[in-house]
MIVEX-715558 format. One record per residue: residue in one letter; residue number from 1; x, y, z of N, C-alpha, C in turn. Coordinates in Angstrom, 2 decimals, always signed. Last residue first. Layout:
BEGIN
ATOM code pos    n.px    n.py    n.pz   ca.px   ca.py   ca.pz    c.px    c.py    c.pz
ATOM    A NUM       X       Y       Z       X       Y       Z       X       Y       Z
...
% end
This chain:
BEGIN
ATOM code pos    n.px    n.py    n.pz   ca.px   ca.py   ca.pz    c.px    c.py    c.pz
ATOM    X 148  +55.67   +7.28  +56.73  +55.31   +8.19  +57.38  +56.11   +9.30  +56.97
ATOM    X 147  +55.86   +4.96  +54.75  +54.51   +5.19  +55.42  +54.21   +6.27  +56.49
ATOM    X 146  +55.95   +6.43  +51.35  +56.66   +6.09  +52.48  +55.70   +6.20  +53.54
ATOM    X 145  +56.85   +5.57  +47.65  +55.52   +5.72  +48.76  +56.38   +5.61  +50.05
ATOM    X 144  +58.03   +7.32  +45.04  +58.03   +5.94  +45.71  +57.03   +6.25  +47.08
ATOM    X 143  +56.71   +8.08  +41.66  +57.90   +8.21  +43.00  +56.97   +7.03  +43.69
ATOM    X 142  +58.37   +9.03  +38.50  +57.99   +7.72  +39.12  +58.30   +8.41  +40.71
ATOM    X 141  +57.20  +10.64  +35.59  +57.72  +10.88  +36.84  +57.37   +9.74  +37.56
ATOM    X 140  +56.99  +12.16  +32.80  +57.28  +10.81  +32.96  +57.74  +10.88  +34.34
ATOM    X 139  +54.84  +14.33  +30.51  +56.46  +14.22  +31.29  +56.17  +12.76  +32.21
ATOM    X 138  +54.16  +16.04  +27.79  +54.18  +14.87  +28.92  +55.44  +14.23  +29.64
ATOM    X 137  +53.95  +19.68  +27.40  +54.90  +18.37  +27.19  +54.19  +17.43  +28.19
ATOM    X 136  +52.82  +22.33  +25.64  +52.42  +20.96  +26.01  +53.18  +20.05  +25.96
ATOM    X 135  +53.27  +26.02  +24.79  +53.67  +24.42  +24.61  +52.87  +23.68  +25.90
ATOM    X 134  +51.79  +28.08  +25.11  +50.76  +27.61  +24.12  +51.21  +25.74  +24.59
ATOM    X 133  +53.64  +29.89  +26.24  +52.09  +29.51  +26.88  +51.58  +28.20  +26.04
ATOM    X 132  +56.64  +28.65  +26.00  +55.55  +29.27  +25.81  +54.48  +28.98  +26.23
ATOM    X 131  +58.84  +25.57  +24.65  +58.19  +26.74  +25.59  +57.25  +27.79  +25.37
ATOM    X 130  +58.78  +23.93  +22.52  +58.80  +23.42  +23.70  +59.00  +24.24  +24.93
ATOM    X 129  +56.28  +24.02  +19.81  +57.25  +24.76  +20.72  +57.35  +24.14  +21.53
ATOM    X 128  +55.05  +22.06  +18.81  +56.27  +22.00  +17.76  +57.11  +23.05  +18.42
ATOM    X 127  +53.98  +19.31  +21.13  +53.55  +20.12  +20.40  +54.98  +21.61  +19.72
ATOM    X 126  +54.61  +17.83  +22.69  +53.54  +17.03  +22.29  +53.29  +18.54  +21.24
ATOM    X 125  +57.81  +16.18  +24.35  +57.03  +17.69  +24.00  +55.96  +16.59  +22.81
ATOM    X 124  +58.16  +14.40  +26.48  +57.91  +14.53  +25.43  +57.12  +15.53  +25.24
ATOM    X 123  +61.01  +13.81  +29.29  +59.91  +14.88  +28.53  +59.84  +14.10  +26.93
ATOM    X 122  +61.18  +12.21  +32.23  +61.69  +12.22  +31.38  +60.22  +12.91  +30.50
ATOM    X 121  +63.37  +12.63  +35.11  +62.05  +12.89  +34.38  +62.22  +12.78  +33.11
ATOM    X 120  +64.05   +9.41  +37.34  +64.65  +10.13  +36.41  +62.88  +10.91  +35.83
ATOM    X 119  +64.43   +8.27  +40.40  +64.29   +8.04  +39.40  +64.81   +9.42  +38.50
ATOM    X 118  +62.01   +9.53  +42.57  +62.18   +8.77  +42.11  +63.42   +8.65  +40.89
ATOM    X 117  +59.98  +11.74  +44.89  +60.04  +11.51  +43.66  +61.52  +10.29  +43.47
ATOM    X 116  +58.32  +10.18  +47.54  +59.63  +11.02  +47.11  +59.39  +10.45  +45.73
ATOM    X 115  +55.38  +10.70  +50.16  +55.86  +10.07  +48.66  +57.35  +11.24  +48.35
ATOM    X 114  +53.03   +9.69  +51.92  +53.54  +10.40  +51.74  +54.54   +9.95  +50.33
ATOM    X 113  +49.22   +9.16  +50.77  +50.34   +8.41  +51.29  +51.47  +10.17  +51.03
ATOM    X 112  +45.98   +8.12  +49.55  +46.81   +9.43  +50.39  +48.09   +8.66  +50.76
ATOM    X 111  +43.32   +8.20  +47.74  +44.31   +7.01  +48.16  +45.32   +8.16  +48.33
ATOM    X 110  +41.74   +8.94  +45.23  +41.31   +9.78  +46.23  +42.77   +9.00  +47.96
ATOM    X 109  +42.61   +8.43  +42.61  +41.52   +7.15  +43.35  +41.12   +8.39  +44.48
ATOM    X 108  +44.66   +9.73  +42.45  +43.47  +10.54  +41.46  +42.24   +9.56  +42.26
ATOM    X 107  +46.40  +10.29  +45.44  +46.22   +9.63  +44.10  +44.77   +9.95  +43.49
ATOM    X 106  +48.14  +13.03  +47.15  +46.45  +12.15  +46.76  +46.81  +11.90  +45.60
ATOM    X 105  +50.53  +13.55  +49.13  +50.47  +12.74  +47.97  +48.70  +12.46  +48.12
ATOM    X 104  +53.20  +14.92  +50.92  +52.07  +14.59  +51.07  +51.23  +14.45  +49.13
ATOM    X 103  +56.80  +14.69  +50.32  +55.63  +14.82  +49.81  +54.41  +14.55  +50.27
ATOM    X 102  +60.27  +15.18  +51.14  +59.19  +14.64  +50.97  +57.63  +14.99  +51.10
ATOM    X 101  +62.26  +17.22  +51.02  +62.03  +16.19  +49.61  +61.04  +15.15  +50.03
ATOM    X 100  +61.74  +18.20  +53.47  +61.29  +18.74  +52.51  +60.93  +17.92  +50.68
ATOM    X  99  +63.62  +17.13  +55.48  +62.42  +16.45  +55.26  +61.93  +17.25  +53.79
ATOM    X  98  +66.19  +15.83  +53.16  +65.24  +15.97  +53.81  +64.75  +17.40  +54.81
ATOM    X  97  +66.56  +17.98  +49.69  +67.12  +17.87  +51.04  +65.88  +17.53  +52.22
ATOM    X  96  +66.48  +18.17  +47.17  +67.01  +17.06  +47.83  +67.03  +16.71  +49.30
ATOM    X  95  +64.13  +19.33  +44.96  +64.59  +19.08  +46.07  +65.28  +18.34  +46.45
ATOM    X  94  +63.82  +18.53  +42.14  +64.91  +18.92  +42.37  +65.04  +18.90  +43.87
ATOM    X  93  +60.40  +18.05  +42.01  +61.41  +16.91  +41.73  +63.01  +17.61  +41.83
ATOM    X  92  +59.73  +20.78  +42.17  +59.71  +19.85  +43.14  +60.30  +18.77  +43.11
ATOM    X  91  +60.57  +21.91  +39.91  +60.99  +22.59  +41.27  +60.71  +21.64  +42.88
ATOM    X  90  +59.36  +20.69  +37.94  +61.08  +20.65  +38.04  +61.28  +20.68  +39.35
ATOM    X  89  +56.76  +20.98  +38.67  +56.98  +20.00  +38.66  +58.95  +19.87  +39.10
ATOM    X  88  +56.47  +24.10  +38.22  +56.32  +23.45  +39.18  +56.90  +21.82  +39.77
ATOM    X  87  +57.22  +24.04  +35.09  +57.95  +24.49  +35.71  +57.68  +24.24  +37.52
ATOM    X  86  +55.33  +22.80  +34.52  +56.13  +22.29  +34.10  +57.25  +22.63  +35.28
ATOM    X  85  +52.67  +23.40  +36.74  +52.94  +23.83  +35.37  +53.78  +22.95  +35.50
ATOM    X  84  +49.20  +22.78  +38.78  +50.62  +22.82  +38.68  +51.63  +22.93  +37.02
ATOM    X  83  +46.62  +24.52  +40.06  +47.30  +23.70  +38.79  +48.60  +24.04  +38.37
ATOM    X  82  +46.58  +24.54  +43.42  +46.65  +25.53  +42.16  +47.18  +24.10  +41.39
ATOM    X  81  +44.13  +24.11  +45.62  +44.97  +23.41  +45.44  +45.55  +24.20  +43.81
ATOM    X  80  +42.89  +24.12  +49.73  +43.30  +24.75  +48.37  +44.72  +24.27  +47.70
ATOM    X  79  +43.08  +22.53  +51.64  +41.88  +22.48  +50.96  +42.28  +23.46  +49.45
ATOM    X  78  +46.14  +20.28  +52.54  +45.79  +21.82  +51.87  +43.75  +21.35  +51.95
ATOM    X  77  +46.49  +18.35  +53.62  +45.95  +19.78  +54.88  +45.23  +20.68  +53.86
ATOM    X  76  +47.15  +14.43  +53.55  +46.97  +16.23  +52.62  +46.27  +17.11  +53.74
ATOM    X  75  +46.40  +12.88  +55.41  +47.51  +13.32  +55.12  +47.92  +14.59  +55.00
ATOM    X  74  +43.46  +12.84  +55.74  +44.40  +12.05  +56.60  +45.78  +12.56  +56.74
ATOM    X  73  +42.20  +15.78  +54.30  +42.59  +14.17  +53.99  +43.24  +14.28  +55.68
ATOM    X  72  +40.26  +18.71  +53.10  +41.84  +17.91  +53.56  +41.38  +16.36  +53.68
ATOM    X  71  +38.89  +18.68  +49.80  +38.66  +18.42  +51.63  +40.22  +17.57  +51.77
ATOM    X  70  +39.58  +21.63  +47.51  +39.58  +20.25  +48.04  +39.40  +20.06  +49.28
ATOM    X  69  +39.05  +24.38  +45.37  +39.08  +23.47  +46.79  +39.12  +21.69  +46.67
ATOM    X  68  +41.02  +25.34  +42.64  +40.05  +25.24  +43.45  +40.14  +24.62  +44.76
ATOM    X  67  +42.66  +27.76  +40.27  +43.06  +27.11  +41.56  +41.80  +26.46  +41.55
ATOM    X  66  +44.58  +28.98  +37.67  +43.61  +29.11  +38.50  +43.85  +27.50  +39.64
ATOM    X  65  +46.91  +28.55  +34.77  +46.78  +29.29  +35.80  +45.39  +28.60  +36.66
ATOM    X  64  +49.89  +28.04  +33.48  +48.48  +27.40  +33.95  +48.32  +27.78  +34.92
ATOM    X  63  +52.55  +27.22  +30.97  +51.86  +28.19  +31.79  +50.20  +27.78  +32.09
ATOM    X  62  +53.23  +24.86  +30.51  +54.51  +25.65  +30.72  +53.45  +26.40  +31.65
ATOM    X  61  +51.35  +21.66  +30.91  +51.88  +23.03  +30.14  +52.70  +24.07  +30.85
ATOM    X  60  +51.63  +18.76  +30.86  +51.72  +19.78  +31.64  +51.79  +21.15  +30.23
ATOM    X  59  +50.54  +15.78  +31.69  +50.02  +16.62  +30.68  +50.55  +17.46  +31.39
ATOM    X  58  +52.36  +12.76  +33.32  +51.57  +14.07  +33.37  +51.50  +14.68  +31.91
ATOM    X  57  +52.15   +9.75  +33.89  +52.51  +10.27  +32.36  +51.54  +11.47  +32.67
ATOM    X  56  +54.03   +7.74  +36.33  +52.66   +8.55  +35.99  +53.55   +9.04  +34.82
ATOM    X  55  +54.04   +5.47  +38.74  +54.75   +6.14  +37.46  +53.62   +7.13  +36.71
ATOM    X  54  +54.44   +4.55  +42.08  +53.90   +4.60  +41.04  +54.55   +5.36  +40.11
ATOM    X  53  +54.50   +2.13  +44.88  +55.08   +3.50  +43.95  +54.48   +3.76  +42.75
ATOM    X  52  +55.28   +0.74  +47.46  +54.35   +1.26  +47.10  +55.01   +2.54  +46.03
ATOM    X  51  +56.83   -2.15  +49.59  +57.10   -0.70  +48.63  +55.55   -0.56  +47.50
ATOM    X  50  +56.60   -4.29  +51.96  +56.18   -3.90  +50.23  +55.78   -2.45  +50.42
ATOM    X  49  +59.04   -5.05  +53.94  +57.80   -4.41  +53.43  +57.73   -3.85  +52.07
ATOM    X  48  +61.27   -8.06  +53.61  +60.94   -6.43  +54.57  +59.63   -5.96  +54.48
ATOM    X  47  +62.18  -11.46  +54.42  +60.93  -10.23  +53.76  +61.26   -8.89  +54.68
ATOM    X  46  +64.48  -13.79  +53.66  +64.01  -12.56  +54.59  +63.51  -11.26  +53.86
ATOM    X  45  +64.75  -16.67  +52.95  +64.43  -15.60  +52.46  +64.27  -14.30  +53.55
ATOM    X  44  +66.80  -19.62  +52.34  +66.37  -18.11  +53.06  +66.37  -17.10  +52.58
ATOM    X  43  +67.18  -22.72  +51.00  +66.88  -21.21  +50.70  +66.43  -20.75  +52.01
ATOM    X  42  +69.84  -24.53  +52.25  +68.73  -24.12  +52.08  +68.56  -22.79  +51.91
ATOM    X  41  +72.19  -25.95  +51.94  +71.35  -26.08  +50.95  +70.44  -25.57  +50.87
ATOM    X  40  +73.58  -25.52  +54.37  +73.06  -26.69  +53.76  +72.33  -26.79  +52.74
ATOM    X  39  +74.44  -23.06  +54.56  +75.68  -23.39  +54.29  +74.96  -25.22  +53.70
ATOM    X  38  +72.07  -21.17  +52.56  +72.15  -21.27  +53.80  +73.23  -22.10  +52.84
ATOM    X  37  +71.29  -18.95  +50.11  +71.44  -19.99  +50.46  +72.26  -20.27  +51.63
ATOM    X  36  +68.94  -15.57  +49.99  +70.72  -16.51  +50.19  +70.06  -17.53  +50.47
ATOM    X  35  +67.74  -12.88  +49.65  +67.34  -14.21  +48.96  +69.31  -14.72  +49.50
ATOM    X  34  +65.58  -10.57  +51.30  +66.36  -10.72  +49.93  +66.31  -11.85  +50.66
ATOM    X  33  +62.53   -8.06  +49.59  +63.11   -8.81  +50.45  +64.61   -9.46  +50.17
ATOM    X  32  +60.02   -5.88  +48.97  +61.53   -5.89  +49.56  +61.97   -7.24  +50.03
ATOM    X  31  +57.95   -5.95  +46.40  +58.28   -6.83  +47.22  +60.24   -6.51  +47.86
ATOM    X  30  +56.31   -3.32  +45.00  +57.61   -4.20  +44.97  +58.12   -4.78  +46.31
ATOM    X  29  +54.45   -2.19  +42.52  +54.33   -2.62  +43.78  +55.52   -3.30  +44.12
ATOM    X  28  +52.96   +0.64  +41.02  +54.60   -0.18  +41.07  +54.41   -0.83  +42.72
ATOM    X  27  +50.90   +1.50  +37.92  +50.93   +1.09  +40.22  +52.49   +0.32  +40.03
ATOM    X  26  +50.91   +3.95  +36.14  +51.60   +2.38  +36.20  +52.21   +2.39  +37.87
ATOM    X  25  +49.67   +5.77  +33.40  +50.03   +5.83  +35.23  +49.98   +3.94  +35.28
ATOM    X  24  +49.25   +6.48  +31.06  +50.45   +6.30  +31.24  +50.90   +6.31  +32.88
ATOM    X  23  +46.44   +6.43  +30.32  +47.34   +5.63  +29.71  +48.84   +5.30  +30.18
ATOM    X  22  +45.91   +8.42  +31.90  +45.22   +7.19  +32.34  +45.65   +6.41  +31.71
ATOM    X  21  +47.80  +11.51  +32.22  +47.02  +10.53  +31.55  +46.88   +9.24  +31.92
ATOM    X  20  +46.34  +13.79  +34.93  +47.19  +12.62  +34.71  +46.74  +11.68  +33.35
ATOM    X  19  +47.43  +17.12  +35.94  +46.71  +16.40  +35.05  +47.61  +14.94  +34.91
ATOM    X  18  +48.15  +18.17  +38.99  +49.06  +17.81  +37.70  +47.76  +16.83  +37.21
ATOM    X  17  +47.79  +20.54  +41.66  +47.33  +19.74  +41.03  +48.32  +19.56  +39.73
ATOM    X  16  +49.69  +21.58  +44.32  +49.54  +21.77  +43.20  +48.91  +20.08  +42.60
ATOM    X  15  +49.76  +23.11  +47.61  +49.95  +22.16  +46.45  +49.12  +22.05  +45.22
ATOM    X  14  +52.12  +25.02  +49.94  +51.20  +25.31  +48.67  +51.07  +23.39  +48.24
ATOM    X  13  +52.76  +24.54  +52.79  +53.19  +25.75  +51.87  +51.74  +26.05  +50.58
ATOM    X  12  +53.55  +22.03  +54.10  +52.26  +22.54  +53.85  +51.57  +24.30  +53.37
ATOM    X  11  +55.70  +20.89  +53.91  +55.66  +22.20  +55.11  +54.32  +22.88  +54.86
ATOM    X  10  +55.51  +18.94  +51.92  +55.77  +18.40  +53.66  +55.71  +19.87  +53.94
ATOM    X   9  +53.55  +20.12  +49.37  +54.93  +19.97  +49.99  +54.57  +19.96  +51.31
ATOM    X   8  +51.70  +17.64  +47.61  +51.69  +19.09  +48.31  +53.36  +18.92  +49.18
ATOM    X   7  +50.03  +17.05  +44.65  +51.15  +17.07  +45.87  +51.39  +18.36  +46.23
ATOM    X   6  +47.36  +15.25  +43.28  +47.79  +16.11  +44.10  +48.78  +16.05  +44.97
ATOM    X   5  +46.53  +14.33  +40.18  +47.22  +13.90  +41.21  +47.35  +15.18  +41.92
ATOM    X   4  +43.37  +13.86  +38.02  +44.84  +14.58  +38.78  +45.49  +14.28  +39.56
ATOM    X   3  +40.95  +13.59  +36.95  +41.85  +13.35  +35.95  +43.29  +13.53  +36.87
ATOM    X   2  +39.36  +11.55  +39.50  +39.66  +12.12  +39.31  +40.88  +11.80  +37.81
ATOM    X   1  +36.65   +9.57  +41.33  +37.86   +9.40  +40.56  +38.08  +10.67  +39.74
% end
């Protein structure tokens, strides 16, 4: 078990580690299905597949440097992995365009899936600059799991 999450971009370019606080990562499990009443009274339900997602509360700093190894995965390729900044994070949560907006993904458990960011980011600076080497913001990122 690990403090980090690892994503790497679908073209297997570069990926970047993100410190995770353990207070603020939240498993999102969600039942697809939907719900009508038939013309007699009866409930129907029709199930799709349970969605897999999560929320995380990264530690980032603006500037962060060095790298190490990791063993590829099922998924993940990289063995090399750099610590990801603030500014990493933006650059990946802005993609839009498939395939690229999607993600090869290790959860800190060591648990591999592909994954799109989600949702909205949302910042708390944790310290009285909110740029510079020195600043520290936690940032708030939810994405969703996909099985291929």
């Amino acid at each position: 078990m690990t403090n980090y999450i690892i994503i790497q971009k679908y073209d297997e370019s570069v990926a970047y580690a993100f410190k995770v606080l353990l207070d603020g990562w939240r498993p999102d499990v969600e039942k697809i299905q939907r719900e009508q009443y038939t013309v007699t009274g009866m409930l129907d339900v029709q199930t799709g597949p349970t969605q897999k997602g999560w929320i995380y509360t990264m530690k980032l700093y603006e500037l962060s440097t060095g790298s190490f190894s990791v063993s590829a995965g099922s998924i993940m390729t990289a063995t090399t992995v750099t610590w990801g900044t603030l500014t990493n994070l933006k650059a990946l949560f802005d993609v839009n365009t498939p395939p690229a907006n999607k993600y090869r993904f290790r959860d800190f458990d060591g648990t591999e899936s592909y994954v799109f960011f989600w949702g909205r980011m949302q910042f708390k600076p944790r310290t009285t600059a909110v740029t510079g080497n020195d600043a520290y913001i936690e940032v708030n990122v939810q994405l969703k799991g996909s099985l291929v």
